[in-house]
C-alpha positions as CSV (number, residue, x, y, z in Angstrom):
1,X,89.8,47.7,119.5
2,X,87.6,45.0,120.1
3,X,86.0,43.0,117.0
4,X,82.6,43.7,118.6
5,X,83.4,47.2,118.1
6,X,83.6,47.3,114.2
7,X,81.3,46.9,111.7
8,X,81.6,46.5,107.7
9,X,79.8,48.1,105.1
10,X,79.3,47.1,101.6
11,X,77.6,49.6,99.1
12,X,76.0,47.5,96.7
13,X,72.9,49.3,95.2
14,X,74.5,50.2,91.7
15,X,73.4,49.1,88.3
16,X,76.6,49.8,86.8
17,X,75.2,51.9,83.9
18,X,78.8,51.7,81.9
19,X,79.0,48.0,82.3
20,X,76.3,47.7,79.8
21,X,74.8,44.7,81.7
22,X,71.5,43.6,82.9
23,X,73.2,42.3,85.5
24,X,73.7,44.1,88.9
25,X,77.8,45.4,89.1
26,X,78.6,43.4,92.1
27,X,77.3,40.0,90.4
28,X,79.6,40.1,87.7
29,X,82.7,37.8,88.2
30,X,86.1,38.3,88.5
31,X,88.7,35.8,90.1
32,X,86.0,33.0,90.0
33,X,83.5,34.7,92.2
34,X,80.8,37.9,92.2
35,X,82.5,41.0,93.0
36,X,80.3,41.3,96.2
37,X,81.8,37.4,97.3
38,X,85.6,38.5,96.9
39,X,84.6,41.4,99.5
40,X,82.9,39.6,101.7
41,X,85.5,37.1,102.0
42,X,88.4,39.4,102.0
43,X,86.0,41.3,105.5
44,X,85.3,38.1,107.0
45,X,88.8,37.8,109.0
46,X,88.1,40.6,110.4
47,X,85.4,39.0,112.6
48,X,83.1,42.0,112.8
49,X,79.9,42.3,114.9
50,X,78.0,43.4,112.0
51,X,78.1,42.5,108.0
52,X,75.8,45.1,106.3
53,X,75.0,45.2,102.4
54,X,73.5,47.8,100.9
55,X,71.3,46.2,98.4
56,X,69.4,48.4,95.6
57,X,69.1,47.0,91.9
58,X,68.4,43.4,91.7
59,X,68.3,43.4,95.4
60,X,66.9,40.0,95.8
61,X,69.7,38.6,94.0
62,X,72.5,40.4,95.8
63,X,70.7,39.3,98.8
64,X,70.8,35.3,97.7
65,X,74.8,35.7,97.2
66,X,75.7,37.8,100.7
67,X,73.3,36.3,103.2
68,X,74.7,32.7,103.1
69,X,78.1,34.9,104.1
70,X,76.0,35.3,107.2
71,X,75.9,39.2,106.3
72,X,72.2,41.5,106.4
73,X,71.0,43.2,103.7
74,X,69.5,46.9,104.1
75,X,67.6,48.4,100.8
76,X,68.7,51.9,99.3
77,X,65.5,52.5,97.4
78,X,65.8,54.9,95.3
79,X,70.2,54.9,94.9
80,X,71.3,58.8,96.5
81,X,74.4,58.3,96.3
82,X,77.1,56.5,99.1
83,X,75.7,59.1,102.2
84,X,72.6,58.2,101.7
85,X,73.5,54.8,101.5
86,X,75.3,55.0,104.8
87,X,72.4,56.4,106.5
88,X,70.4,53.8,105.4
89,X,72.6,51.5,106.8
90,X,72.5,53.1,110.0
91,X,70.1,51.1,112.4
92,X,71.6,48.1,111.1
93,X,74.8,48.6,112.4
94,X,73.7,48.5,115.7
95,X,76.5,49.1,118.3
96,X,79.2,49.2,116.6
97,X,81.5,52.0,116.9
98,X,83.7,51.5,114.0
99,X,82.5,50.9,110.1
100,X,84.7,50.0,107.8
101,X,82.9,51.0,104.5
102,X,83.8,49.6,101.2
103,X,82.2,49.6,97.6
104,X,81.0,46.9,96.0
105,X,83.1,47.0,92.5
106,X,86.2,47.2,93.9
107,X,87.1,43.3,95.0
108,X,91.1,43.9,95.1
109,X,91.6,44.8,98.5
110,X,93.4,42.1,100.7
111,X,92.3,41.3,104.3
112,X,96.0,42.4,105.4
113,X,95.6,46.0,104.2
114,X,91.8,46.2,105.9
115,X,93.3,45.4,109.3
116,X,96.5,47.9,108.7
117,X,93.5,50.4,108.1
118,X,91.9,49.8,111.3
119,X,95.2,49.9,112.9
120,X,95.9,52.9,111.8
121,X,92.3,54.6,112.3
122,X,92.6,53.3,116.2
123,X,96.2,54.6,116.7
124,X,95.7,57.8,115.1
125,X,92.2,58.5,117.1
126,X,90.6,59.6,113.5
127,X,87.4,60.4,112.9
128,X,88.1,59.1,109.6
129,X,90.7,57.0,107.6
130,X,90.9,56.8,103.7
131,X,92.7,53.4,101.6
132,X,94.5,56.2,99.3
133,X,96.7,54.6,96.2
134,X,99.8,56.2,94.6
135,X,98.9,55.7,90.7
136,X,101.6,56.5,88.0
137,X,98.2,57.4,85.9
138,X,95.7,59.1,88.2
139,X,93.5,60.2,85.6
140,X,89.5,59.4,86.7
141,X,89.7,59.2,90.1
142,X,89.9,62.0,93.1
143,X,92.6,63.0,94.8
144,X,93.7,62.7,98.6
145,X,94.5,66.4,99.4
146,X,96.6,66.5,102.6
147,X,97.3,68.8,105.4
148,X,100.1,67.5,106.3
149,X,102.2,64.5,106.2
150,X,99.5,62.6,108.0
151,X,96.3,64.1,107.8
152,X,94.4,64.7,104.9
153,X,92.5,68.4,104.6
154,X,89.8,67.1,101.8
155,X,89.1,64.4,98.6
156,X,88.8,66.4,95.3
157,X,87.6,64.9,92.9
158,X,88.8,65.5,89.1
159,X,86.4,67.6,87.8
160,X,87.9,70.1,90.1
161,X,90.8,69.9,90.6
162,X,92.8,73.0,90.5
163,X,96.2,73.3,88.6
164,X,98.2,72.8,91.3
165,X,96.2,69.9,92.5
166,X,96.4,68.1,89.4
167,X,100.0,67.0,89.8
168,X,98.5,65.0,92.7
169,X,98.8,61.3,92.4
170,X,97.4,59.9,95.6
171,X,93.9,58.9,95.1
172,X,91.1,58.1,97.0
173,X,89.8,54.2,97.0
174,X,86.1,55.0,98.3
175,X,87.5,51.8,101.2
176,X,87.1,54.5,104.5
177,X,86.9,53.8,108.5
178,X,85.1,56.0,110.4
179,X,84.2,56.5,114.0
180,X,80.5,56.2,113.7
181,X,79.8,59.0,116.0
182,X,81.6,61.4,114.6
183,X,80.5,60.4,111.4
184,X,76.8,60.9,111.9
185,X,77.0,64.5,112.8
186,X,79.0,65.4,109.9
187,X,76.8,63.2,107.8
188,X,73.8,65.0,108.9
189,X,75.2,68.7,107.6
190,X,75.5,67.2,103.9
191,X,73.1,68.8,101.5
192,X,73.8,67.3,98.0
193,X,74.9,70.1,96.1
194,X,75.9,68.7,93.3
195,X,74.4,67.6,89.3
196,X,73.5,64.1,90.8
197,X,71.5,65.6,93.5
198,X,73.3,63.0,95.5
199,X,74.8,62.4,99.2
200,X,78.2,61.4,99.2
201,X,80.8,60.3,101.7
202,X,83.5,62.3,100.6
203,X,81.7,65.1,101.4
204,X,81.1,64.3,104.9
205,X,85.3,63.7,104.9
206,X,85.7,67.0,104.3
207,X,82.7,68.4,106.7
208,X,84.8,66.3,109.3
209,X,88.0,67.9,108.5
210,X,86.5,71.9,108.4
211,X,85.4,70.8,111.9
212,X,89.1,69.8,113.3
213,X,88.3,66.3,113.3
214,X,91.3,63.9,112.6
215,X,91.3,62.4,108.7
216,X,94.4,60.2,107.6
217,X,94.9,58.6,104.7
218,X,96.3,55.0,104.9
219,X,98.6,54.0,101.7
220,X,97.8,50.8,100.1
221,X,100.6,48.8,100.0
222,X,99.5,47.5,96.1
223,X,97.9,50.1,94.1
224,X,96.0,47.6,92.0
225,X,93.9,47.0,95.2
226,X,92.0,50.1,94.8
227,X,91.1,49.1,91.2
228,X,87.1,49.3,90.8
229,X,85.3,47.7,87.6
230,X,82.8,50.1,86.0
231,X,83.8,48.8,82.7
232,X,84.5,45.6,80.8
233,X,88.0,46.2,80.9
234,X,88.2,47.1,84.2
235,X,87.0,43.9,85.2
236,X,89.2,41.9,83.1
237,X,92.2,43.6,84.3
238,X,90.7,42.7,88.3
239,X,90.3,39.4,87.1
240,X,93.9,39.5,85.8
241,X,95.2,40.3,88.9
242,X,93.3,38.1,90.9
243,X,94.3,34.8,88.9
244,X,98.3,36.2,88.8
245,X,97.8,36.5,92.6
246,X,96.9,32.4,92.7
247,X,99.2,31.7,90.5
248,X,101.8,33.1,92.7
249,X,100.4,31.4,95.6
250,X,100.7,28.1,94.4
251,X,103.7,28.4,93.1
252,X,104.9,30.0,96.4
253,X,103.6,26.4,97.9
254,X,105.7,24.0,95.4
255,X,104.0,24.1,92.2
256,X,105.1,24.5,88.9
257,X,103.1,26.2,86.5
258,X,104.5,26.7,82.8
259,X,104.1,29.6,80.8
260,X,101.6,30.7,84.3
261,X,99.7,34.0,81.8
262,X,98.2,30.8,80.2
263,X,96.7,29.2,83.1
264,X,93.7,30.0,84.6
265,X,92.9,29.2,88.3
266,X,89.8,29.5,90.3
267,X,90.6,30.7,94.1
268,X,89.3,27.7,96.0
269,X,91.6,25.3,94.1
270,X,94.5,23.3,95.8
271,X,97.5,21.7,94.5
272,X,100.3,19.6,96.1
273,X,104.1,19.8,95.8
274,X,106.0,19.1,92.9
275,X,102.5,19.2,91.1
276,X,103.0,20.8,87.2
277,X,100.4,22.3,85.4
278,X,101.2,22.7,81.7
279,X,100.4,25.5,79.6
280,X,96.6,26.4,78.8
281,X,94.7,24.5,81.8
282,X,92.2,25.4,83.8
283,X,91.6,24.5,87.3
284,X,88.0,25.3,88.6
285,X,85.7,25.4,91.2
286,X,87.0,23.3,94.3
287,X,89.2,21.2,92.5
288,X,92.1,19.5,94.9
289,X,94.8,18.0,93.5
290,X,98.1,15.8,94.9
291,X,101.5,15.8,94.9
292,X,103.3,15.1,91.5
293,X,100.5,15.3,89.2
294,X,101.2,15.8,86.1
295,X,98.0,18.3,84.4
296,X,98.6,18.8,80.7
297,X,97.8,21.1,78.1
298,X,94.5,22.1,77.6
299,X,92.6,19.8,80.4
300,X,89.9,21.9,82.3
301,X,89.0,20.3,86.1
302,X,85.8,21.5,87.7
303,X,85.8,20.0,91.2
304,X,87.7,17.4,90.6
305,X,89.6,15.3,93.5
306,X,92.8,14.2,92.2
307,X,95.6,12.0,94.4
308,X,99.2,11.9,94.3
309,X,100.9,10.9,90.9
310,X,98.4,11.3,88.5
311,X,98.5,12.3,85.1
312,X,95.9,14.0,83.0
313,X,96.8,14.1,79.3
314,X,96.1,16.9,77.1
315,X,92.9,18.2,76.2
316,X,90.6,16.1,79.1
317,X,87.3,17.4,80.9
318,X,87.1,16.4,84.5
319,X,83.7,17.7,86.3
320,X,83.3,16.7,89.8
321,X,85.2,13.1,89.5
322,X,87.6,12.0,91.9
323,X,90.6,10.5,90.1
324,X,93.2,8.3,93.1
325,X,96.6,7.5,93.5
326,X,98.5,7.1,90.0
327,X,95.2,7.1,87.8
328,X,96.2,8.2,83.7
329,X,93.4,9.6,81.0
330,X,93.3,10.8,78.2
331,X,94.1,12.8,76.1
332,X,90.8,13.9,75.2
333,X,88.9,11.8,77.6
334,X,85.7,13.6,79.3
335,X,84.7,12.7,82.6
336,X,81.1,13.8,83.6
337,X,79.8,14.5,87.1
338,X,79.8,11.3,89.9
339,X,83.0,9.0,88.9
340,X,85.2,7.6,90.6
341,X,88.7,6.0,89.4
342,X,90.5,3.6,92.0
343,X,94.4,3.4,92.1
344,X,96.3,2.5,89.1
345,X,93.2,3.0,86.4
346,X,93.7,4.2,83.5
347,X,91.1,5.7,80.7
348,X,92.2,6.7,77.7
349,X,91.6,9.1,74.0
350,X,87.7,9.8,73.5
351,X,86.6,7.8,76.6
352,X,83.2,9.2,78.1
353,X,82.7,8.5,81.7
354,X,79.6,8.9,83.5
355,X,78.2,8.0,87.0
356,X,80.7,5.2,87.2
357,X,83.4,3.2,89.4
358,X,86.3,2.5,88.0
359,X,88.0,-0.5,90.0
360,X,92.2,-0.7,90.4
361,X,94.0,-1.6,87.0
362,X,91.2,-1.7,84.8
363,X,91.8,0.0,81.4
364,X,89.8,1.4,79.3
365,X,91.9,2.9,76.3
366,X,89.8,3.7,73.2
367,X,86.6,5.1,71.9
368,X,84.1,4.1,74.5
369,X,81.0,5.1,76.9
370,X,80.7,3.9,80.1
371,X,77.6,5.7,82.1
372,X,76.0,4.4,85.4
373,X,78.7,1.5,85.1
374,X,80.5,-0.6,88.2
375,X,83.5,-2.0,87.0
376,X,86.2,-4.1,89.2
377,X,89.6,-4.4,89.6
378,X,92.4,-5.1,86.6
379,X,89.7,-5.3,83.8
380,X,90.0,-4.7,80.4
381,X,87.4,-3.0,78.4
382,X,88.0,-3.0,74.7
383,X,87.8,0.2,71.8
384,X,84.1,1.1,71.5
385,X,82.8,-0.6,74.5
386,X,79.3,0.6,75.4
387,X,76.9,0.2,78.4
388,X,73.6,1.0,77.0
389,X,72.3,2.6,80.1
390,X,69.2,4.9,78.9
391,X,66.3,2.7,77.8
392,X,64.4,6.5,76.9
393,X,62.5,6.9,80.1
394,X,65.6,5.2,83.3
395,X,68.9,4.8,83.6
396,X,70.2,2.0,84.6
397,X,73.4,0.1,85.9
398,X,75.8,-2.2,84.7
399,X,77.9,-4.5,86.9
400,X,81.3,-5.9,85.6
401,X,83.4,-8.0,87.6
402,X,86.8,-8.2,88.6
403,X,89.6,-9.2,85.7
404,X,87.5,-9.4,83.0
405,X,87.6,-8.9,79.5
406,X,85.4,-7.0,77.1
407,X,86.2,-7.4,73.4
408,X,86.1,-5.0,71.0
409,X,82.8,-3.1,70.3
410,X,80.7,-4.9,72.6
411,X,77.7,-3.3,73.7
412,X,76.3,-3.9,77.3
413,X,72.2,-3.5,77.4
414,X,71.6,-2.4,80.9
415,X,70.9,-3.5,83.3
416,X,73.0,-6.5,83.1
417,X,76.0,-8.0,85.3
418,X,79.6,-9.7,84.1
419,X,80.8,-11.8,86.1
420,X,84.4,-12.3,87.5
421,X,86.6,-13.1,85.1
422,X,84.1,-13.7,81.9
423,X,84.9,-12.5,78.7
424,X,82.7,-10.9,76.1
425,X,83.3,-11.5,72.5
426,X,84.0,-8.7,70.0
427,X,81.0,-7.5,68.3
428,X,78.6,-9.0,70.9
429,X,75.5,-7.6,72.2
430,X,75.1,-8.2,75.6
431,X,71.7,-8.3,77.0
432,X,71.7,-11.5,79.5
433,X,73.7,-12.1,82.9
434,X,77.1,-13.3,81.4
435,X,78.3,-16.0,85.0
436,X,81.9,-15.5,86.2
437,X,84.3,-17.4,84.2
438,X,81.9,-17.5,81.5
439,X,82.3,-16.7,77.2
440,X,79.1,-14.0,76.2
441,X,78.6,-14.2,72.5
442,X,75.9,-12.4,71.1
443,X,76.5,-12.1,67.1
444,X,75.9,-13.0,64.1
445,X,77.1,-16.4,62.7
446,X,79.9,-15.2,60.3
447,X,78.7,-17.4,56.0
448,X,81.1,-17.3,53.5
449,X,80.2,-17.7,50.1
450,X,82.9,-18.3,47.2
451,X,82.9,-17.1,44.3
452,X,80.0,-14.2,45.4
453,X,81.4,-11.0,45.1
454,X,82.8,-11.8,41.3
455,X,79.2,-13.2,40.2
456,X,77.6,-9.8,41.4
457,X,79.9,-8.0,39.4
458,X,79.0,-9.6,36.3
459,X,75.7,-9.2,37.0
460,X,75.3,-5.5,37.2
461,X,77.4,-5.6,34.2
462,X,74.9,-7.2,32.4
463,X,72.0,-5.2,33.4
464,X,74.1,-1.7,32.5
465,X,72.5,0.1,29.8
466,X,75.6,1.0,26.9
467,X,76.2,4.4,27.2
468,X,75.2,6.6,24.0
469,X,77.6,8.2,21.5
470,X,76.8,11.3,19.9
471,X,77.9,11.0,16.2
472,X,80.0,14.1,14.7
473,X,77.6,15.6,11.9
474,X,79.2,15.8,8.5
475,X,79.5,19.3,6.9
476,X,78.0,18.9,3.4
477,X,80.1,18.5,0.4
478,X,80.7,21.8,-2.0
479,X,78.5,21.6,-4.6
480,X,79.7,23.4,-8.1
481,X,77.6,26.6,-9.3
482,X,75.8,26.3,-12.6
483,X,76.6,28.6,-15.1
């Protein structure tokens, strides 16, 4: 079959009443993206001639999340049920010949078992092909009723089911292909007798069957990839799955993750041999890292760029920083957006970076902010070092040089420049060009005054007020009775 043959359909016009949301089902996240994204990327392989969603509550906002997938949106308006949606969907498909229709809260399903569904719709010249699961528990969903070995007679779903049927445990994944024009006929003799008042695809399965028509049912090869999310803990179980499946990825490529239920990974996220990620991280976004990096407990790197050999200590932020060859920070340093740290640097406990360049070698160990800063190779920057670089209306920069040296609790007013290899004094506010080579004092002349401290003391003694005793009052003597 060629690929400009097959179309895919997304039904996406649900609220998801038992989600309790105000947000549309197919927006809420699981595995680091919407629902609706995981589908679409999981289809796009497949290289159809036509992407359709079916849009319906909070269509605009659907529509902002699919179309930069390059797929169209149709609206179902008002929701009557999945035929309907299907015939809405209709013109847009164009001339495609083969849909493969999939709803929108059920993200699982792999791109591998997609194309064995095709496969198997085109070799068994079906009319129609269901993604059935085998479920220990298949309580809540309807069941694939078969024929025979291969084809499927109808989908029944729970509610009426008959006693025999019950002991069924293939179920019916709402993921179908169909031959369009088969399916269109069939479609078209569906009257919606049911409580919803609804059109519904199963129905025209079984309209397609009663006619002779060929309906198989394809096996998924994982039965948590027909898992759908209609309630909170449905989609934290999909979200479950989806992290355990990078997990295994990754490590499949050379990583080691320890205690891996701990560690949370976001699917665009890359990581190099011999890597280890230790317990309780979090890896987010688009965040690439090396080979043999060490990322400790409790770090958490949003698009973040990390080289070979480097070594996050516990408890660091990273947010869209790129960290090279053999950099160290931390623990608990936080890198904000825009930084860059050269080979060999190293930042360490509470250090704030943000907007800045950190040059090879330099150190920065303890307690300080560096924002909007440019700082140059194997410099030292000293415990509660700041660069001032918010005057309440601009930032601005600060330029140190190559090798030098910031003392202690110096504070840089930008903007202002160091030059190579000056020093800064301890204690020093630095407001003025310091030249290269140069000493930048800015402090206080230190006066000592014998004899000081002990004078004060006696002299609040003197002024203290005594403190008041209250006197014990006397019980009054017996006094003899007159007779």
């Amino acid at each position: 079959m060629s690929n400009n043959d097959l179309a895919i359909v997304i039904l996406a016009a649900g609220k998801g009443t038992r989600l309790k949301s105000s947000l549309a089902k197919v927006l809420h996240r699981a595995g680091g993206r919407t629902l609706v994204e995981q589908l679409m990327r999981a289809c796009e392989p497949l290289k159809a001639r036509e992407k359709v969603v079916v849009v319906g509550h909070q269509a605009e906002r659907v529509a902002a999340v699919v179309q930069p997938l390059t797929a169209l949106t149709v609206l179902q308006q008002p929701q009557n049920g999945t035929g309907h949606a299907m015939q809405v969907a209709k013109r847009a498909l164009g001339r495609a010949k083969i849909a493969v229709v999939l709803p929108g809260d059920a993200p699982l399903v792999r791109t591998e078992t997609l194309k064995a569904l095709i496969a198997a719709h085109h070799h068994g010249n079906a009319a129609a092909t269901i993604l059935s699961a085998v479920l220990a528990d298949p309580s809540g969903y309807g069941r694939v009723v078969r024929k025979s070995e291969t084809t499927v007679a109808a989908i029944v779903e729970e509610s009426q089911l008959t006693a025999d049927q019950r002991d069924i445990n293939e179920v019916n994944s709402a993921i179908y292909c169909f031959t369009l024009e088969k399916l269109w006929p069939a479609l078209a003799q569906v009257k919606p007798n049911n409580k919803h008042r609804e059109l519904y695809l199963t129905d025209a399965i079984a309209a397609l069957s009663a006619k002779g028509e060929t309906v198989l049912a394809q096996v998924a090869p994982d039965s948590r990839e027909v898992l759908g999310c209609n309630t909170r803990a449905d989609l934290a179980e999909v979200d479950r799955v989806f992290r355990e499946w990078k997990r295994n990825a990754l490590m499949d490529a050379g990583v080691t993750i320890q205690l891996p239920e701990t560690v949370l990974i976001d699917p665009d996220v890359v990581a190099g041999e011999d890597t280890v990620i230790e317990p309780g991280v979090q890896l987010l976004g688009k965040t690439k890292i090396g080979a043999r990096c060490t990322i400790r407990t409790g770090s958490v790197l949003s698009d973040a760029i990390l080289g070979d050999e480097v070594t996050v200590e516990p408890h660091c932020v990273v947010e869209h920083s790129r960290l090279d060859d053999r950099v160290v920070i931390g623990p608990f340093a936080r890198l904000r957006p825009d930084n860059h740290l050269k080979a060999g640097a190293r930042i360490g406990n509470f250090v704030e970076l943000k907007k800045s360049t950190i040059g090879e070698g330099t150190k920065a160990m303890h307690l300080s902010y560096l924002g909007d800063a440019k700082i140059g190779t194997k410099s030292n920057i000293g415990a509660g070092t700041i660069t001032c670089n918010y005057d309440g209306f601009r930032k601005h920069p600060t330029s140190i040089g190559n090798k030098v040296f910031i003392g202690s609790d110096a504070t840089l007013v930008a903007p202002v420049r160091v030059g190579d290899g000056a020093y800064i004094a301890a204690g020093s506010t630095i407001t003025e060009t310091v030249p290269a080579d140069g000493l930048g004092i800015a402090r206080g002349r230190q006066v000592n005054k014998p004899g000081w401290a002990a004078k004060k003391r006696r002299e609040l003694a003197a002024t203290e007020k005594p403190k008041k005793t209250t006197k014990k009052s006397k019980r009054p003597k017996a006094t003899k009775r007159r007779k």
